[in-house]
DOFI-176220 format. One record per residue: residue number from 0; residue in three letters; x, y, z of N, C-alpha, C in turn. Coordinates in steps of 0.001 Angstrom, whole numbers. Layout:
N
 seq type    n.px    n.py    n.pz   ca.px   ca.py   ca.pz    c.px    c.py    c.pz
 NUM  ALA       X       Y       Z       X       Y       Z       X       Y       Z
...
//
This chain:
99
 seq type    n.px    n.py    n.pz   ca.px   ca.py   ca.pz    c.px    c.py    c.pz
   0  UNK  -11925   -8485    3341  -11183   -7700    2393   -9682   -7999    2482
   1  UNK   -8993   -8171    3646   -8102   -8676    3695   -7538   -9775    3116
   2  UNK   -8470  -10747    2985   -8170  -12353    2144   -7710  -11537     953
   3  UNK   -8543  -10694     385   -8614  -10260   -1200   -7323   -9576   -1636
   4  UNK   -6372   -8598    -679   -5755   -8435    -394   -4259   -8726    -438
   5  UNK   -4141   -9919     426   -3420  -11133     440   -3230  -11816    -903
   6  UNK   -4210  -12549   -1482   -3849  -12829   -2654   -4063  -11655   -3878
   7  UNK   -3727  -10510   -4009   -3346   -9416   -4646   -1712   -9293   -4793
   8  UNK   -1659   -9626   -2884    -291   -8770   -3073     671  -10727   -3377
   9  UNK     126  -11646   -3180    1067  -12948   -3855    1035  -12936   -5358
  10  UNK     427  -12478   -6023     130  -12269   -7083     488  -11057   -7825
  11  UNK    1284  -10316   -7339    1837   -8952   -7723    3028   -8623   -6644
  12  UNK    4155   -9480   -6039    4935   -8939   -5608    5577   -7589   -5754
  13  UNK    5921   -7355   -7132    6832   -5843   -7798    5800   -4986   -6796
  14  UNK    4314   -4742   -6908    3678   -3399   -6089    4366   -3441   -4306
  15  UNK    4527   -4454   -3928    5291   -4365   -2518    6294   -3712   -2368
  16  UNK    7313   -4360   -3540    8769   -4159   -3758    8831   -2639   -3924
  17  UNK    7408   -2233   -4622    7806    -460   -5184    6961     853   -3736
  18  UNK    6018    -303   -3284    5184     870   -2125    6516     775    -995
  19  UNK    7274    -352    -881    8315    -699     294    9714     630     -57
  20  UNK    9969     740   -1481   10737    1342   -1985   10872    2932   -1945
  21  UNK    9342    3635   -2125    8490    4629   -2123    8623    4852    -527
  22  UNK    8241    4356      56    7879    4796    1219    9254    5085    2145
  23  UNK   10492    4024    1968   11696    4669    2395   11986    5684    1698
  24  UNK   11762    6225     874   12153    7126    -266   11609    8361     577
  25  UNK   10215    8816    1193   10171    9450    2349   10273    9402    3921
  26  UNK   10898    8376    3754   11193    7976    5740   12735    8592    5482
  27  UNK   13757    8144    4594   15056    9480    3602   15066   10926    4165
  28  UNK   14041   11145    3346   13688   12495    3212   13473   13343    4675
  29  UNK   13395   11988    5508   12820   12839    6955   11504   12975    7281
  30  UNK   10348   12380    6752    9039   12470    6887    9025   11120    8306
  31  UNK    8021   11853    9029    7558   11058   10467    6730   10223    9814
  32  UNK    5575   11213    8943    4441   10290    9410    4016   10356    7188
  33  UNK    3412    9455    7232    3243    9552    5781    1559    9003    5610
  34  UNK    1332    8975    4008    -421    8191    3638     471    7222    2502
  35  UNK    -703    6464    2780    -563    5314    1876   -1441    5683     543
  36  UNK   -1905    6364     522   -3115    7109    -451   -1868    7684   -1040
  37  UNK   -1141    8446    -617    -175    9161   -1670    1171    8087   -2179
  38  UNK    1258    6971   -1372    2643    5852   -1924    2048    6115   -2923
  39  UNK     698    4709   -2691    -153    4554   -4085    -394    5410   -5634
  40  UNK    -658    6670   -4819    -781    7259   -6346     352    8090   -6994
  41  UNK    1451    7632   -5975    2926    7989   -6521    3584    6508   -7681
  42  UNK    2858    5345   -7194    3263    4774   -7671    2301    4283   -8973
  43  UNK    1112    5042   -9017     601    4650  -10291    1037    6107  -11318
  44  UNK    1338    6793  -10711    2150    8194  -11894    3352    7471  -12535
  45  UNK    3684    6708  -10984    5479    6314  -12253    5323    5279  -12788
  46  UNK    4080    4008  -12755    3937    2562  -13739    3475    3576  -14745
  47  UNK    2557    4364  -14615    1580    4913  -15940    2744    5200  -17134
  48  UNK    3742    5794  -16576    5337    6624  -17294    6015    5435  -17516
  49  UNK    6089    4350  -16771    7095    3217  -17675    6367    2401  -18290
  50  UNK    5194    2921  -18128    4156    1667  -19273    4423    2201  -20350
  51  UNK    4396    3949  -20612    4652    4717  -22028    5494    4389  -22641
  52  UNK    6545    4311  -21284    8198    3611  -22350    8371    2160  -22540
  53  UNK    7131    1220  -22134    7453    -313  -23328    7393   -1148  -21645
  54  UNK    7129    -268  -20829    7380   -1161  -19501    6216   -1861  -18822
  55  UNK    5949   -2381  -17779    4844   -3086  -17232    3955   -2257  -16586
  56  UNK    2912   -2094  -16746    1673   -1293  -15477    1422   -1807  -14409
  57  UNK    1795   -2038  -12969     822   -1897  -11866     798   -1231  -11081
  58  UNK    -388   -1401  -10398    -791    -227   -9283   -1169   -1325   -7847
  59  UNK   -1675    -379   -6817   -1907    -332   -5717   -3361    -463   -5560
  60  UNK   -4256    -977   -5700   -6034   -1036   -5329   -6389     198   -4047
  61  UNK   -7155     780   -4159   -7651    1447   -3735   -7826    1110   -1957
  62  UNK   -8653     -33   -2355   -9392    -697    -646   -8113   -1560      36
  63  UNK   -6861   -1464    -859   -5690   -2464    -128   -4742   -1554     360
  64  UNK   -4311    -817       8   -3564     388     559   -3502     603    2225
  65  UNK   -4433     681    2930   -4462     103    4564   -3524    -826    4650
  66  UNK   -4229   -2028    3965   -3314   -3119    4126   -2039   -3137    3882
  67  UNK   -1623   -3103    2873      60   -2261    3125     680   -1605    3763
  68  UNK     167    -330    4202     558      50    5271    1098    -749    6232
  69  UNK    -296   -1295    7205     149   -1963    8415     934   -2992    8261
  70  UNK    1181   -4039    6980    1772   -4601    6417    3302   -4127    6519
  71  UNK    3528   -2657    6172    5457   -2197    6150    5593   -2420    7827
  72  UNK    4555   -1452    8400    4649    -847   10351    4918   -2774   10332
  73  UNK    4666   -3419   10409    4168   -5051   10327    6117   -5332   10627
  74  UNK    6837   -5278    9037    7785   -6227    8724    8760   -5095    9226
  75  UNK    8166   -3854    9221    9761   -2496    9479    9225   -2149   11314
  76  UNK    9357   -2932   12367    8631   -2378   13131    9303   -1057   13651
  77  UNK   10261    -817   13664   10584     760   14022   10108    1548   13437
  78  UNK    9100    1331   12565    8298    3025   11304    7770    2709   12195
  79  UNK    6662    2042   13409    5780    2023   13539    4798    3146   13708
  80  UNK    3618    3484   13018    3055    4848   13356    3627    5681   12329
  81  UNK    4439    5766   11504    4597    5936   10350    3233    6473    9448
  82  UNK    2748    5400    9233    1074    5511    8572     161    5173    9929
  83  UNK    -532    6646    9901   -1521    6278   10523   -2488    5600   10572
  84  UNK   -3170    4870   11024   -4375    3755   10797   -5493    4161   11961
  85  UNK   -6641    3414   11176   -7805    3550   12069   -8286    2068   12553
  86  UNK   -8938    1951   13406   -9584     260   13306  -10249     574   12607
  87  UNK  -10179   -1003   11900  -10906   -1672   11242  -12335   -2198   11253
  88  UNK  -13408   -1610   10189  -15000   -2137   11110  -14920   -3463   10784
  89  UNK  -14431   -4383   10070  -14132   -5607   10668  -13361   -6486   11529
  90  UNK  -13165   -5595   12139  -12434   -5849   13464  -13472   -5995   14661
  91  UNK  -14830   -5294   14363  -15851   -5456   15078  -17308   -5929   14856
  92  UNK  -17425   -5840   13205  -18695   -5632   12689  -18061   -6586   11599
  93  UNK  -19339   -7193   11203  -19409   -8315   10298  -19655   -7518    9044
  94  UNK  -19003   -8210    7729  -18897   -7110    6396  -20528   -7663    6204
  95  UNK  -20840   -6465    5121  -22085   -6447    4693  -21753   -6728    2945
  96  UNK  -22561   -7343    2636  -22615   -7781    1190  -23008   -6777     327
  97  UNK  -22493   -6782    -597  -23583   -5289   -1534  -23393   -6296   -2683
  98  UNK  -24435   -5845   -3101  -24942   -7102   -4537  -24688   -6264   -5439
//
């Protein structure tokens, strides 16, 4: 899932630029610890609103949002722990296919 991921986010830089943007926007504010579930759907309220006004739509994928996360803790290492994370079951367990 990660590969998938990866080429999501080369292929959509601006969603980095805006979850990276978002998320200092509450590290600001004074928040320790934050979700990536809420960047995300902060940032599909405000594409949805500049798509109305003539502007571009994107969002955040659902199953990539982890990945971002550890991705900011990654390049900002002082948030670290910022977003909490869990391991990964592919970190241990081989993915299963669903047809």
């Amino acid at each position: 899932m990660e590969e998938s991921a990866i080429i999501y986010h080369l292929n959509n830089p601006q969603v980095w630029e805006k979850f990276v943007e978002f998320t200092f926007d509450r590290i600001d504010k004074g928040y320790k610890h934050y979700s990536t579930k809420a960047i995300s759907e902060r940032m599909r309220w405000e594409m949805t609103r500049e798509q109305a006004e003539g502007g571009i739509v994107y969002h955040l994928p659902n199953n990539y949002t982890a990945f971002y996360g550890r991705w900011f803790m990654k390049q900002f290492p002082e948030y670290k722990g910022f977003f909490r994370t869990a391991t990964q079951t592919s970190a241990y367990k081989r993915a299963k296919r669903v047809a």
